[in-house]
C-alpha positions as CSV (number, residue, x, y, z in Angstrom):
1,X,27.1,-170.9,109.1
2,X,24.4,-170.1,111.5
3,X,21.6,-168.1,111.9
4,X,17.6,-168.4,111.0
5,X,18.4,-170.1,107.3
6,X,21.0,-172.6,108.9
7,X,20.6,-176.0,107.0
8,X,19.5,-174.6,104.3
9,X,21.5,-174.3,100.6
10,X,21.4,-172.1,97.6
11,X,22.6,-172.4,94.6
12,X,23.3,-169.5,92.6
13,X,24.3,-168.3,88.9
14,X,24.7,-164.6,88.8
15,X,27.1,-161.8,88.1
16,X,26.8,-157.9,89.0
17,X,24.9,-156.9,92.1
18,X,21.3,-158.0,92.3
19,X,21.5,-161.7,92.4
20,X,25.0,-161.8,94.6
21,X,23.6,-159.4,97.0
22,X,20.8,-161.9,97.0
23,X,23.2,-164.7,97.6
24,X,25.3,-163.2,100.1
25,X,22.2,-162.1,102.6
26,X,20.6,-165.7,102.4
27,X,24.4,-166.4,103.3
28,X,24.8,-164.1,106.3
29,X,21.6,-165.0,107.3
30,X,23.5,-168.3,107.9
31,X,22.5,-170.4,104.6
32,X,25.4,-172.3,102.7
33,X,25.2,-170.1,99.6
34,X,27.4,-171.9,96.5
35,X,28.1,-169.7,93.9
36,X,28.7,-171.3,90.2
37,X,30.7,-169.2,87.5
38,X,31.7,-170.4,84.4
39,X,35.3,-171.3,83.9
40,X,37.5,-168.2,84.2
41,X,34.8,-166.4,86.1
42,X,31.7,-164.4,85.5
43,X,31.6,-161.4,83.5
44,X,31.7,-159.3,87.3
45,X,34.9,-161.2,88.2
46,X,37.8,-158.0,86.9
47,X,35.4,-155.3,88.0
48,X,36.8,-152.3,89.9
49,X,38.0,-151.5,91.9
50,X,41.0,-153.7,92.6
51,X,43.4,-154.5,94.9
52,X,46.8,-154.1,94.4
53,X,47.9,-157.7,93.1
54,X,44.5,-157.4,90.6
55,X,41.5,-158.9,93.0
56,X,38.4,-157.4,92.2
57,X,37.4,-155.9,95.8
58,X,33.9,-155.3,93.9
59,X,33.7,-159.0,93.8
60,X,35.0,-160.0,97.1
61,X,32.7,-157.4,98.6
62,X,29.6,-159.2,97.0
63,X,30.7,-163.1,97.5
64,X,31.7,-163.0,101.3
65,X,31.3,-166.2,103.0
66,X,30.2,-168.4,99.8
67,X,31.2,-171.2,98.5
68,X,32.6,-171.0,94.7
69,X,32.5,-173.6,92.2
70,X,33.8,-172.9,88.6
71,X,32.3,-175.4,85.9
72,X,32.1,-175.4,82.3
73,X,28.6,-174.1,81.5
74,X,28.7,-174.7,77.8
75,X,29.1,-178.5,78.0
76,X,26.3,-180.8,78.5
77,X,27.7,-182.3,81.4
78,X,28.9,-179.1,83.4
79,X,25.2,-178.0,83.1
80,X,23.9,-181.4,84.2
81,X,26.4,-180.8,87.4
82,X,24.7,-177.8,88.2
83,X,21.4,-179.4,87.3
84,X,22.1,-182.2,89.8
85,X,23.8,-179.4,92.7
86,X,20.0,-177.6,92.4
87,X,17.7,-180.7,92.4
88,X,19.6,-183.1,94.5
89,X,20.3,-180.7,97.2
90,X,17.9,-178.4,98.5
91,X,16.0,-177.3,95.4
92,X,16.7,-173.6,95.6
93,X,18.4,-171.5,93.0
94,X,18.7,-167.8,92.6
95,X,20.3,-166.3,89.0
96,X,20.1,-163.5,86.8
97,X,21.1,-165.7,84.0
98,X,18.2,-166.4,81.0
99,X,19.8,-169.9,80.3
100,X,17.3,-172.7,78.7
101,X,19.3,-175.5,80.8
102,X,18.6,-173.6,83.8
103,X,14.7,-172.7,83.4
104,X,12.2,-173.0,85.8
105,X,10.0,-176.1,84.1
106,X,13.3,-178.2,83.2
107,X,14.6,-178.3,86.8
108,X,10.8,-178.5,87.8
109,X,10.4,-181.7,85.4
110,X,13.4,-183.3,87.5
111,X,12.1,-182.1,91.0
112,X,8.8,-180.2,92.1
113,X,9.4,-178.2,94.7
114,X,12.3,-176.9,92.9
115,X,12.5,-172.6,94.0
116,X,13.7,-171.0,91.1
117,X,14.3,-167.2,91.2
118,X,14.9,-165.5,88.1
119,X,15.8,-161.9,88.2
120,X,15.4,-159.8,84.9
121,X,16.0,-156.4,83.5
122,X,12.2,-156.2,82.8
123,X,9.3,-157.6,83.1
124,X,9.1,-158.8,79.2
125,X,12.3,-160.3,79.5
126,X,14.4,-157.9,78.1
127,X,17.9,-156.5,79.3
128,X,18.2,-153.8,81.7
129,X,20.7,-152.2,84.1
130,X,20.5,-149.8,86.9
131,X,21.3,-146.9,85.0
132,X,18.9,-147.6,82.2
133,X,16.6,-148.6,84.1
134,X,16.8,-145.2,86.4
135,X,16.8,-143.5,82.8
136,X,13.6,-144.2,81.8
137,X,12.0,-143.8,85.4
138,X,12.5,-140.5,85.8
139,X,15.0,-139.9,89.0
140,X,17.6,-138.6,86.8
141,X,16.1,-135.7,85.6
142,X,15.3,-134.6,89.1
143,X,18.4,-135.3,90.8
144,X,21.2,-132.5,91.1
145,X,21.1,-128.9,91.4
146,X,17.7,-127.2,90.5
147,X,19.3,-124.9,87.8
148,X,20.6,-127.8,86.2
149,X,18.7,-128.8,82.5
150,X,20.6,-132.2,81.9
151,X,20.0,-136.1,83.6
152,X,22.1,-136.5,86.6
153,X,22.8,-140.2,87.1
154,X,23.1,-141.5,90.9
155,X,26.2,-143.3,92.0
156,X,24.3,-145.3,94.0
157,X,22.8,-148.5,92.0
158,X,19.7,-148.5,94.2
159,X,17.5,-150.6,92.1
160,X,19.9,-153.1,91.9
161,X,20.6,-153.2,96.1
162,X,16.4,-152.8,96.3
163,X,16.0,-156.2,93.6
164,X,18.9,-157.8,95.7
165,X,17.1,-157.3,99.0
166,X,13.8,-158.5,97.3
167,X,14.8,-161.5,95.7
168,X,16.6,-162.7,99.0
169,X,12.8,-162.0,100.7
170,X,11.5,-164.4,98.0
171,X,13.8,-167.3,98.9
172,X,12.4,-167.2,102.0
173,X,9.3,-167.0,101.6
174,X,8.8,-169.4,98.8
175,X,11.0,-171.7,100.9
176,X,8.4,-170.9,104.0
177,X,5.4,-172.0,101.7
178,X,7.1,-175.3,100.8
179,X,7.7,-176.2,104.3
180,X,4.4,-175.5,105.0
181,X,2.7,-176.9,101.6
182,X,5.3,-178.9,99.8
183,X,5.1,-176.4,96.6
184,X,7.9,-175.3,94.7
185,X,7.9,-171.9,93.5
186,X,9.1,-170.3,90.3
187,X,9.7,-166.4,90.9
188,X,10.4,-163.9,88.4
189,X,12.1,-160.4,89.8
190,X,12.2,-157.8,87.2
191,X,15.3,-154.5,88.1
192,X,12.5,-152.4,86.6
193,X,9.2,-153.4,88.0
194,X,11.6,-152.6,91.3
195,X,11.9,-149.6,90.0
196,X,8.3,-148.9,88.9
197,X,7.2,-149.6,92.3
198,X,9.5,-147.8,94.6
199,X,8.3,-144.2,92.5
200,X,4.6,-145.5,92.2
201,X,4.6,-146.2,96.2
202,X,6.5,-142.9,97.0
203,X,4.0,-141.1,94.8
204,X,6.2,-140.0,92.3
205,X,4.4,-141.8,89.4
206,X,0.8,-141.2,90.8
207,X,1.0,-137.0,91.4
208,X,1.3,-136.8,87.5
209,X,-1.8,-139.2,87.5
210,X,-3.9,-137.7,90.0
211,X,-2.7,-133.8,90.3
212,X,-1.4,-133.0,86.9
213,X,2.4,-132.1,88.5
214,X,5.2,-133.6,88.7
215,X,8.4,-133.4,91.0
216,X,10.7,-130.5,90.4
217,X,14.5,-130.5,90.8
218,X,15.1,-129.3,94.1
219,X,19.1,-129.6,94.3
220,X,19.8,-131.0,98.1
221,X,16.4,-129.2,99.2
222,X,13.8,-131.8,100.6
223,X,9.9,-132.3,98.6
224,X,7.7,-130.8,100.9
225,X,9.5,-130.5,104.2
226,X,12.2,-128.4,105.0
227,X,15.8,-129.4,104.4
228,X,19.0,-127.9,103.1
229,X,22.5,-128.0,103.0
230,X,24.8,-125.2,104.5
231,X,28.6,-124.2,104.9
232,X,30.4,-123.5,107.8
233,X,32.4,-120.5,108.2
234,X,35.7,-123.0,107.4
235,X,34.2,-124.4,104.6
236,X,32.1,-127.7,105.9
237,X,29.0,-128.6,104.4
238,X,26.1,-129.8,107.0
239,X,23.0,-131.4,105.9
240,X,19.9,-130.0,107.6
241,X,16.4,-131.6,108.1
242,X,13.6,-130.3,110.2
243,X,10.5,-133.2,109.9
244,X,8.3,-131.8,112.7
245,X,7.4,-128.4,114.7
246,X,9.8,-128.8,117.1
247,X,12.6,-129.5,114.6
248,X,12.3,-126.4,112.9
249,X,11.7,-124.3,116.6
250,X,14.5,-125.2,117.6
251,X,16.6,-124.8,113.9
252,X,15.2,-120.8,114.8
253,X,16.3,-120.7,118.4
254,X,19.8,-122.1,117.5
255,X,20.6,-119.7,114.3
256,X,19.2,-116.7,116.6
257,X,16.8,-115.8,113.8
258,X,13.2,-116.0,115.4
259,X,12.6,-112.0,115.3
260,X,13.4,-113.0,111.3
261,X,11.3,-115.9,111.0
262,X,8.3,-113.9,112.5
263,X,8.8,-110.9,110.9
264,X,8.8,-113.3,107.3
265,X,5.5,-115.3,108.7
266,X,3.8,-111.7,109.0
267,X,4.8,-110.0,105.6
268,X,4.1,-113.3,103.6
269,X,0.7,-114.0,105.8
270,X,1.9,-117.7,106.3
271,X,2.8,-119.9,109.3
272,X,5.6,-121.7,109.5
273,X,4.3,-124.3,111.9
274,X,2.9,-125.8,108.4
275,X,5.3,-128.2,106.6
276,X,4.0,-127.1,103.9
277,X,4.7,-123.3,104.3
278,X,8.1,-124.3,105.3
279,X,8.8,-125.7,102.1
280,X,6.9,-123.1,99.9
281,X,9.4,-120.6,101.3
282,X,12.3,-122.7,101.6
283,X,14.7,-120.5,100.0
284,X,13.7,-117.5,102.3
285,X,14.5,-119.2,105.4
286,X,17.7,-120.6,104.1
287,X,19.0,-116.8,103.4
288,X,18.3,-116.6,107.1
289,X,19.5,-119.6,109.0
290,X,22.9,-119.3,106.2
291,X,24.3,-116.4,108.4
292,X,24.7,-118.0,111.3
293,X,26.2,-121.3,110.0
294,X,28.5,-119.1,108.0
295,X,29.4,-117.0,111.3
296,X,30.8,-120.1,112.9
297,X,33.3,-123.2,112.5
298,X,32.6,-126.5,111.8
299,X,32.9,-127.8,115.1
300,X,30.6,-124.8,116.7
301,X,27.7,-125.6,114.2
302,X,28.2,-129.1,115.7
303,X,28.6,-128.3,119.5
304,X,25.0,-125.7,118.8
305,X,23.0,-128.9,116.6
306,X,24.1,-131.5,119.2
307,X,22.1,-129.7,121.6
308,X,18.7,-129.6,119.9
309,X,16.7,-132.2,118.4
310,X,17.8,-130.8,114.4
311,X,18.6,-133.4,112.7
312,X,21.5,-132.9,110.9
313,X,25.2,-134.6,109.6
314,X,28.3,-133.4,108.2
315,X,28.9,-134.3,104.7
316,X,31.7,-136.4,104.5
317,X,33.7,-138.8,102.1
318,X,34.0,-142.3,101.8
319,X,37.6,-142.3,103.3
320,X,36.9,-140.4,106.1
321,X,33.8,-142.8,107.0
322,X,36.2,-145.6,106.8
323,X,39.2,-144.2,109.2
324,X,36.7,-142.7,111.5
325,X,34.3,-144.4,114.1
326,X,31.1,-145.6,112.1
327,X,33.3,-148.2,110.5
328,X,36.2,-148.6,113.1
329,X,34.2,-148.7,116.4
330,X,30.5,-150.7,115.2
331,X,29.6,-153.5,115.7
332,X,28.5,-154.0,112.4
333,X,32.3,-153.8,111.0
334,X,35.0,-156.7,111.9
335,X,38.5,-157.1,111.0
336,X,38.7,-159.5,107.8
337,X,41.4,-160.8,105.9
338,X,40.5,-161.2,102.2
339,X,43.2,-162.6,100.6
340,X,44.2,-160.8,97.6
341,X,42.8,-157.9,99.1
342,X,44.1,-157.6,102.4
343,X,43.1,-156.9,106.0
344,X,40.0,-154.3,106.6
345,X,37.0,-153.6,107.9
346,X,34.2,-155.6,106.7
347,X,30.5,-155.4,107.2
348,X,28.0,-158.1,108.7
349,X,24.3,-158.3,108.0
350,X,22.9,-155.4,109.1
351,X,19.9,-156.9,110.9
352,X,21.0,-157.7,114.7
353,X,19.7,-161.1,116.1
354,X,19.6,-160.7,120.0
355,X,21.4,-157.9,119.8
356,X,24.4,-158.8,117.3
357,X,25.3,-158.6,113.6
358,X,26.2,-161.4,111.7
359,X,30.0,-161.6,111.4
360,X,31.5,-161.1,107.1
361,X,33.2,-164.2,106.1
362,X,35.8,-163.8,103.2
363,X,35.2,-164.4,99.6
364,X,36.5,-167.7,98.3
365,X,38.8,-167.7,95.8
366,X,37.2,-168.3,92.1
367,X,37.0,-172.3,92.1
368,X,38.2,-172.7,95.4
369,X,35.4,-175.5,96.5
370,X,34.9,-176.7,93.0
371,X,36.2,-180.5,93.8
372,X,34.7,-180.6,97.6
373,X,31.2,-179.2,96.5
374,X,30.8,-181.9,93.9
375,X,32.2,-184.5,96.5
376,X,29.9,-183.4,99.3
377,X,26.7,-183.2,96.6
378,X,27.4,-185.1,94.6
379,X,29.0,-188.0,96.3
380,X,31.8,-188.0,92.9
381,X,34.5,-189.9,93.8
382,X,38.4,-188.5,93.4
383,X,38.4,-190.5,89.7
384,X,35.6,-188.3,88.9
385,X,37.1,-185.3,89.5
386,X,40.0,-186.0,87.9
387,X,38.1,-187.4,84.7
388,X,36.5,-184.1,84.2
389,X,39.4,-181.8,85.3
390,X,41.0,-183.4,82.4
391,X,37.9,-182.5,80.0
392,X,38.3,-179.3,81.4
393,X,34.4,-179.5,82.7
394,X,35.5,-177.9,85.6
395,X,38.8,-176.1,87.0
396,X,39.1,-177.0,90.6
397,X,41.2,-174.3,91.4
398,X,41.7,-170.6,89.5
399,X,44.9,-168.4,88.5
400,X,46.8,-166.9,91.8
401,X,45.6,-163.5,91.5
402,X,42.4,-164.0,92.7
403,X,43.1,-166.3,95.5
């Protein structure tokens, strides 16, 4: 690999999202990331969806261009191989596992500047997933449409992507510290102090502090500026925002509703050049701008929005964004064969360096570098790996259906 963190190797013991997003951006940031599992894979290593012959493309998707060592993690001596991969290599190890062999001060005893990131469910040490997690935050009960009275539960495992994103900034900069100071560092990462953070900095936990409200349901309206949703007259749903003045200007010269708009400023004393008033009233202009977007086709409301500086989108699903040119003509996207999976599209990193992406690297089959990481690391010899294939401390290579 190349890139900024050439040279440099992480070991990781994870599962799920968080820590193997973690993993995988070190990696496309051009560290050699190896990923340990226990012996028949992690807990994520079915997960769906899956290909056709059974691979998990969830787990392909979050292992690309790792290395993948299967040992027994029950047995003394499969934990003092990962011991010795962490301490004897490059001191850096990333899990989500709470594993007493595997603590901070143990692998600090055997090497100082060991990095240890631990992510967590919460800051006490307790479990916790995304969705509860997002449960007891709040976001749920204001997410869907405003009439609704139930919690509404994102698809989108944000607080797991957010703690991914984090821990991989902690690897580097504990590893930038140590260059600089020889310190190790032992960092905890909590899913819900993630959480906690992102509402407290978006103001979401510090209105009910400070104004005595809190944030309504608003269905696909935007908090405090104006934004809505609308149908064509064929039946396509556009997403509209207007952030500034000139958004929403030219929002009411495209509809043809600024004799409307005006006559609605006047009889409700207000002026729509405020953000504010724009959103107060949201549902009034919507009644008016709906006309026009249901007068005309999909591709008319497109041709009239190009032309202004609106900024909208067409809704659209996850299988048209894949046939179509965000996936099939960026640079972000190459052509990867996975095996078990299959040719596709696959994303990079999605930070350019001098002007290009990082380039996905397939997932390695579940064991696949078992024998060579030990040999390159290690320095065990061919007897070795034998010895402790036959004590089934490690299984070099995994059943076909993952490969």
């Amino acid at each position: 690999m190349t890139g900024p963190l050439s040279g440099l190797t992480v070991v990781e013991v994870s599962s799920f999202v968080a820590a193997p997003l973690c993993g995988m951006t070190l990696g496309q940031l051009g560290a050699q990331v190896i990923r340990v599992d226990p012996i028949g894979g992690a807990s994520d290593v079915q997960r769906w969806p899956l290909a056709a012959g059974g691979t998990s493309i969830y787990w392909t998707g979050l292992n690309k261009g790792k290395r993948s060592a299967t040992i027994d993690l029950r047995s003394p001596e499969g934990q003092g191989l990962v011991q010795r991969l962490i301490v004897e290599g490059d001191g850096v190890v990333v899990t989500n596992a709470v594993l007493p062999w595997l603590g901070h001060d143990l692998l600090a005893a055997k090497r100082s500047d060991v990095i240890h990131v631990q992510l967590l469910g919460r800051g006490d040490g307790s479990t916790g997933v995304d969705y509860t997690v997002n449960a007891g935050l709040g976001y749920p009960l204001v997410t869907g449409p405003a009439a609704h009275a139930g919690p509404i539960n994102h698809v989108l495992p944000a607080w797991d992507v957010c703690c991914g994103l984090y821990a991989a900034l902690a690897v580097v900069a504990a590893v930038r510290d140590r260059d600089r100071t020889g310190r190790g560092a032992r960092v905890s990462l909590a899913l819900e102090d993630v959480a906690l953070a992102t509402a407290g900095n978006l103001g979401l936990l510090t209105e009910p502090q400070v104004v005595g409200t809190q944030r309504e349901r608003l269905g696909n309206a935007i908090y405090g500026q104006y934004g809505q949703d609308f149908t064509s007259r064929d039946g396509v749903s556009f997403m509209v925002v207007t952030l500034t003045r000139r958004h929403f200007r030219d929002l009411v010269d495209v509809t043809g509703t600024g004799a409307a708009v005006s006559a609605l400023e006047e009889a409700l004393g207000v002026d729509f050049a405020s953000e504010g008033d724009r959103y107060r009233y949201r549902d009034a202009l919507s009644g008016l701008f709906a006309t026009w977007f249901a007068d005309h086709a999909a591709d008319e409301v497109t041709a009239g929005l190009s032309g202004t500086t609106v900024l909208f989108e067409r809704y659209r699903t996850f299988a048209e964004v894949a046939a179509g040119p965000k996936v099939t003509a960026n640079a972000l996207f190459s052509r990867l064969h996975q095996p078990g999976v299959g040719d596709y599209f696959a994303p990079g990193l999605p930070a350019a360096f001098d002007g290009a992406h990082p380039a996905a690297a397939p997932a390695p089959a579940l064991g696949r570098d078992t024998a060579d990481v030990l040999t390159e690391r290690l320095g065990l010899t061919a007897d070795d790996i034998e010895r402790l294939t036959r004590a089934n401390t490690i299984v070099p290579t995994q059943p076909r259906h993952h490969e």
